[in-house]
C-alpha positions in Angstrom: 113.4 98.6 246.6 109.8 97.9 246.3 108.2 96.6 249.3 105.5 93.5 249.5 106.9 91.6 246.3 109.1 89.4 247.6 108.3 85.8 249.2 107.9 85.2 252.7 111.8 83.3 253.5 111.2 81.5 257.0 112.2 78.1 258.9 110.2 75.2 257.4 110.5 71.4 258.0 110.8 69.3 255.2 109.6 65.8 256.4 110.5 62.9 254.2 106.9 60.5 254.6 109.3 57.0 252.9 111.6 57.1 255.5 110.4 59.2 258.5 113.0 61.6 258.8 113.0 65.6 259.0 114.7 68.3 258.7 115.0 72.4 259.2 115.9 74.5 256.4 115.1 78.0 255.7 112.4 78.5 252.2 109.5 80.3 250.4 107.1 77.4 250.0 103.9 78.1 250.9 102.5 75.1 253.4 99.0 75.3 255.9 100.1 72.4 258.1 102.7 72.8 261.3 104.8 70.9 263.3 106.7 71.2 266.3 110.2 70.4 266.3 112.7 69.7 268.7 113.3 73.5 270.2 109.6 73.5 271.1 109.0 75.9 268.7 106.1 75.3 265.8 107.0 75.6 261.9 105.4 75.0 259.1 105.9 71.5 257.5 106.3 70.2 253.9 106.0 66.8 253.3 108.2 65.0 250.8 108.8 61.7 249.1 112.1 61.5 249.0 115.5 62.7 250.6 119.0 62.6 250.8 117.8 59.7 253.5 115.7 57.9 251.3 117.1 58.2 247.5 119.2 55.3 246.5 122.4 57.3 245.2 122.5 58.8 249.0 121.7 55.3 251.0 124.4 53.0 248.7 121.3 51.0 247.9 120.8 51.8 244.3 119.7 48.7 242.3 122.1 47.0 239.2 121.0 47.5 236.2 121.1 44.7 234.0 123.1 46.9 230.5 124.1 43.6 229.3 120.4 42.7 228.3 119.7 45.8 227.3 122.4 46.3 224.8 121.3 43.2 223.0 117.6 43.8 223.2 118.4 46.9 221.6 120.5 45.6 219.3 118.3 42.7 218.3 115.4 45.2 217.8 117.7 47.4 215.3 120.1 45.0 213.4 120.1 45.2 209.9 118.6 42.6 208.2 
Protein backbone atom coordinates (compact mmCIF):
# COMPACT_ATOMS: atom_id res chain seq x y z
CA UNK A 1 0.00 0.00 0.00
CA UNK A 2 1.34 3.41 -0.69
CA UNK A 3 2.07 5.43 2.26
CA UNK A 4 1.19 9.39 2.72
CA UNK A 5 -2.05 9.35 0.34
CA UNK A 6 -4.55 8.74 2.51
CA UNK A 7 -6.41 11.47 4.78
CA UNK A 8 -5.70 12.18 8.23
CA UNK A 9 -9.03 9.97 10.05
CA UNK A 10 -9.12 11.53 13.81
CA UNK A 11 -11.69 12.62 16.59
CA UNK A 12 -13.36 15.90 15.55
CA UNK A 13 -16.37 17.78 17.14
CA UNK A 14 -19.01 18.79 14.98
CA UNK A 15 -20.73 21.74 16.79
CA UNK A 16 -24.15 22.65 15.53
CA UNK A 17 -23.99 27.01 15.91
CA UNK A 18 -28.52 26.96 15.54
CA UNK A 19 -28.90 25.05 18.46
CA UNK A 20 -25.66 24.82 20.58
CA UNK A 21 -25.20 21.30 20.75
CA UNK A 22 -21.95 19.03 19.89
CA UNK A 23 -20.88 16.11 19.26
CA UNK A 24 -17.61 13.55 18.76
CA UNK A 25 -17.34 11.63 15.68
CA UNK A 26 -14.31 10.30 14.01
CA UNK A 27 -13.51 12.23 10.09
CA UNK A 28 -11.13 13.58 7.51
CA UNK A 29 -12.20 17.23 7.47
CA UNK A 30 -9.60 19.50 7.61
CA UNK A 31 -10.44 22.33 10.48
CA UNK A 32 -7.63 25.07 12.18
CA UNK A 33 -9.87 25.83 15.17
CA UNK A 34 -10.00 23.44 18.55
CA UNK A 35 -12.04 22.77 21.28
CA UNK A 36 -11.92 21.05 24.44
CA UNK A 37 -14.44 18.61 25.20
CA UNK A 38 -15.65 16.97 28.10
CA UNK A 39 -12.63 14.27 28.71
CA UNK A 40 -10.33 17.29 28.97
CA UNK A 41 -8.82 16.44 25.97
CA UNK A 42 -8.56 19.18 22.89
CA UNK A 43 -9.98 18.28 19.16
CA UNK A 44 -10.44 19.91 16.38
CA UNK A 45 -13.90 21.50 15.84
CA UNK A 46 -16.22 22.00 12.77
CA UNK A 47 -18.88 24.11 13.02
CA UNK A 48 -22.32 23.33 11.39
CA UNK A 49 -25.73 24.75 10.69
CA UNK A 50 -27.64 22.11 11.25
CA UNK A 51 -28.14 18.64 13.04
CA UNK A 52 -30.05 15.83 13.84
CA UNK A 53 -30.83 18.51 16.89
CA UNK A 54 -31.77 21.27 14.94
CA UNK A 55 -33.46 19.91 11.45
CA UNK A 56 -37.09 19.81 11.55
CA UNK A 57 -37.71 16.02 10.33
CA UNK A 58 -35.43 15.13 13.60
CA UNK A 59 -37.18 17.80 16.25
CA UNK A 60 -41.05 16.86 15.07
CA UNK A 61 -41.22 20.48 14.32
CA UNK A 62 -41.47 20.50 10.56
CA UNK A 63 -43.84 23.19 9.24
CA UNK A 64 -47.39 22.12 7.15
CA UNK A 65 -47.27 22.82 3.93
CA UNK A 66 -50.18 24.29 2.54
CA UNK A 67 -50.63 21.47 -1.03
CA UNK A 68 -54.12 22.54 -1.14
CA UNK A 69 -53.13 26.07 -2.46
CA UNK A 70 -50.59 24.92 -4.30
CA UNK A 71 -52.40 22.32 -6.41
CA UNK A 72 -54.77 25.02 -7.51
CA UNK A 73 -52.28 27.76 -8.11
CA UNK A 74 -50.75 25.29 -10.24
CA UNK A 75 -53.54 24.36 -11.76
CA UNK A 76 -54.94 27.78 -12.39
CA UNK A 77 -51.58 28.75 -13.98
CA UNK A 78 -51.83 25.61 -16.51
CA UNK A 79 -55.54 25.02 -17.31
CA UNK A 80 -56.50 24.88 -20.68
CA UNK A 81 -58.25 27.64 -22.00
Amino acid sequence: MKSDIHPNYRDVVFYDTSSEFKFLTKSTIETNETTVWTDGNSYPVYKIEVSSESHPFYTGKKMMLDTAGRVEKFNKRYAKK
